[in-house]
N, C-alpha and C positions, 0 to 999 in steps of 0.2 A: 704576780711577778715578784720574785726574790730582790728585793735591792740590797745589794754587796758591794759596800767600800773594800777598797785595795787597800793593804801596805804592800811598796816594795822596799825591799831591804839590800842595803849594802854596809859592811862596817857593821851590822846590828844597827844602823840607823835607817828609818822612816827619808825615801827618797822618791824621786821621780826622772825618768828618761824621758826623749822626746824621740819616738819613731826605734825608741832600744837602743839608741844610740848611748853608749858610757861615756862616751865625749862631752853630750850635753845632759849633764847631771846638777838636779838640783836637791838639795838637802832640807828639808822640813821640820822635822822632827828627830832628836836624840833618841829617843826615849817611843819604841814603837807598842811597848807593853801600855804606856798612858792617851796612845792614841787609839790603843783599842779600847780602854776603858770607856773612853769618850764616845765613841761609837756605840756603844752599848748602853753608855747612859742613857742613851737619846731613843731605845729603844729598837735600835738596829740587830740584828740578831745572826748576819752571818759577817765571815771577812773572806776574802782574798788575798792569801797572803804567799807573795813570790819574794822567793829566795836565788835574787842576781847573782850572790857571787855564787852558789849555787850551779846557779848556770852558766856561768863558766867556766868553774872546775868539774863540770860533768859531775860532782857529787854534792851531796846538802852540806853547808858552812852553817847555814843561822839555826838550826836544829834546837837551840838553844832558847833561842830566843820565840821560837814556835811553842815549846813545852812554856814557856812563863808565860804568853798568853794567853795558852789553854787551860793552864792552873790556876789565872787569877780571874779572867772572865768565862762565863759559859756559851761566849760566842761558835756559833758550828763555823767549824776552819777548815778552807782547803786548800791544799796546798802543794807549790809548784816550783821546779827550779833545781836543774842537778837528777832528778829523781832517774836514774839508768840504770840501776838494778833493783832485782825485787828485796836485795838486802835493804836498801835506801827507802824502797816505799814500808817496808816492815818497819824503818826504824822513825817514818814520820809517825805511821799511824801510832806510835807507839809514845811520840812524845806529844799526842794528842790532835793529828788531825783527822777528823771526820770523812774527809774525801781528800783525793790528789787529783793533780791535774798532770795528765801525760802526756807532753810537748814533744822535743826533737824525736823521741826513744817510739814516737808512735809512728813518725815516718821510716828512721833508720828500720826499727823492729818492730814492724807489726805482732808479729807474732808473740813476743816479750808480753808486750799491751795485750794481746788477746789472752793470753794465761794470766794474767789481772784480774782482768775481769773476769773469767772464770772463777778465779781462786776466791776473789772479794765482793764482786757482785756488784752491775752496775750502775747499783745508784754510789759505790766508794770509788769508784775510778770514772773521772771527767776528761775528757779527751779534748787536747788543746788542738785547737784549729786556727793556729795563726796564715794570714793570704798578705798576698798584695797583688795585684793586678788581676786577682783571682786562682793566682799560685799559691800554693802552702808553702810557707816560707820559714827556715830551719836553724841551727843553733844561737840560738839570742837570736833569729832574725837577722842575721850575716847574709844568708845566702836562699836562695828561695830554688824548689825544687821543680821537676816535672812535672807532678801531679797537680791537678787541679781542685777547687775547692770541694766540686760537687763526687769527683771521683775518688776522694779521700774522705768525703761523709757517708758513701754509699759504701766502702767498704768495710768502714768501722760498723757503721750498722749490720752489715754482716755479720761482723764477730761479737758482736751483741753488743757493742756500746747504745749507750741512749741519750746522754747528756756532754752537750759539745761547748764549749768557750771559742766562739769565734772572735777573732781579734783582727781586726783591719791596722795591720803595720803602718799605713802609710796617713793612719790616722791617730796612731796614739798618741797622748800627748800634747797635741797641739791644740785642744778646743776649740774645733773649727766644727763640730757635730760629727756622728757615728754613721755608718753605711744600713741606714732603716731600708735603704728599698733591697738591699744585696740579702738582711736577715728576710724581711717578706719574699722575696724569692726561695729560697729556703725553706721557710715554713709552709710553701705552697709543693716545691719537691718532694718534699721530706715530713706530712703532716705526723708522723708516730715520734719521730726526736724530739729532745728538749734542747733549746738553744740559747746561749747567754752572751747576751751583747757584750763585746769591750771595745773603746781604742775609741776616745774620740767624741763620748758624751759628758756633752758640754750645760746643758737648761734641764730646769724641773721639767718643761714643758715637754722636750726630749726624751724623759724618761717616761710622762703619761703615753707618748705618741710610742714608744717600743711597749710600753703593757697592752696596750690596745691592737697593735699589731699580730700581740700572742708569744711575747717572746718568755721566756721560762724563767730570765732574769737580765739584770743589768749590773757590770760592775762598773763602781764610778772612782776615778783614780782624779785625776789632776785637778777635777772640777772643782773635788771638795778643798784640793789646798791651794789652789787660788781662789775658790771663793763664789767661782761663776755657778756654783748649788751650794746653797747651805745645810746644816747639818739639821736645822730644825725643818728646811724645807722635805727632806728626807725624811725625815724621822715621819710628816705627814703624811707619806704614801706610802709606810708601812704597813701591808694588813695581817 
C-alpha cells in the first residue's frame, strides 16, 4: 500500500481544513516546498498535493508552487484542485505532476474525465470520489449530489478509470479514524479497482488495519501535523 502525505495549500502555504470547511482553517507550514523535502527525507516517496484555492476559482492558483516541488524533490506528485479543463490538466502535468486527481469536473462532466483518461491513460488520471452519507459530494464539498458512491465507481469503471481517492467528508479532518468498513465494502464490490483511503486516518495502527484490508493506498493529511502519526512512524511502513 502507497503511503501518501498530503499538502494542502492556500496562500502557497501548507494548510489544513476540517470537513473543507475554509472557515476552519489551520495553517502549518510557510514554506510547502520544505515540507516536502521533509517527507522525502524520511523516505516517503509519493505527495498529495491539493491546490484549495484552486478549487475555488475552478482553475489552478498554486501551479507554482507544484513545479518547485517537483524540481527540487523526486517525489511522484498528484495533483488536485481547480483542474476543469484539459488546458489546466496539460498545464499540471507540465509543471511536473505524475498523476491528477479529477474531483467536481468528474461528476459535472463525465464525459470531460472520460477523454482523460483516454488521452493519458489510467494510471495519470485518479478520479476523486469525495461521499458523505454515501452521496458524492461536489464543489469543495459545498453541496452533495444525487449519485451514489457505488453508482458513481461503477460508472467511471466503465469508462475505464482504475484508481479512485475516496474521501469521507464527514471525516476529514477531525481525527476521529477513516471509513475501513465503507473501503472493505468496496473492495468486495469492486475487486479489479484501486482504492485510496482519505479523510479521517488518524494511528499507525489505522493505516496497517487499511494495508491489510487491500486498500491500494492511504493519504495521511492532519495526522502528520498534529502528530497523532509520526513521520518516522511512516517512513516504517514504507516498502
Amino acid at each position: 500500500m502507497d503511503i501518501i502525505p498530503a499538502i494542502d495549500l492556500i496562500g502557497g502555504q501548507c494548510v489544513r481544513l476540517t470537513e473543507g470547511d475554509f472557515s476552519q482553517q489551520t495553517t502549518y507550514h510557510t514554506d510547502p516546498v520544505e515540507v516536502a523535502k521533509q517527507f522525502e527525507g524520511l523516505g516517503l516517496r509519493r505527495l498529495h498535493l491539493v491546490d484549495l484555492d484552486g478549487a475555488r476559482a475552478k482553475q489552478p492558483v498554486n501551479l507554482p508552487v507544484l513545479e518547485r516541488i517537483a524540481s527540487q524533490t523526486k517525489l511522484h506528485i498528484d495533483y488536485g484542485g481547480g483542474l476543469q479543463s484539459s488546458e489546466a490538466v496539460r498545464q499540471a502535468f507540465d509543471a511536473g505532476a505524475k498523476q491528477i486527481t479529477a474531483g467536481s469536473i468528474a461528476v459535472r462532466e463525465p464525459q470531460t474525465v472520460e477523454a482523460w483518461l483516454q488521452e493519458y491513460g489510467a494510471d495519470r488520471i485518479i478520479v476523486g470520489a469525495d461521499f458523505k452519507d454515501n452521496r458524492i459530494a461536489i464543489n469543495a464539498w459545498a453541496e452533495q449530489s444525487e449519485l451514489t458512491l457505488e453508482s458513481f465507481l461503477a460508472s467511471f469503471a466503465e469508462k475505464g478509470g482504475k484508481t479512485f481517492i475516496c474521501t469521507d467528508v464527514s471525516k476529514d479532518g477531525k481525527l476521529q479514524g477513516s471509513s475501513i468498513e465503507v473501503y472493505q465494502r468496496l473492495l468486495e464490490q469492486f475487486p479489479t479497482l484501486q482504492f485510496i483511503a482519505s479523510g479521517g486516518v488518524t494511528t499507525i495502527e489505522e493505516v496497517r488495519q487499511l494495508r491489510e484490508a487491500g486498500l491500494h493506498g492511504a493519504i495521511i493529511g492532519k495526522a502528520i501535523y498534529e502528530g497523532t502519526i509520526s513521520l518516522e512512524e511512516l517512513a516504517k511502513e514504507v516498502i
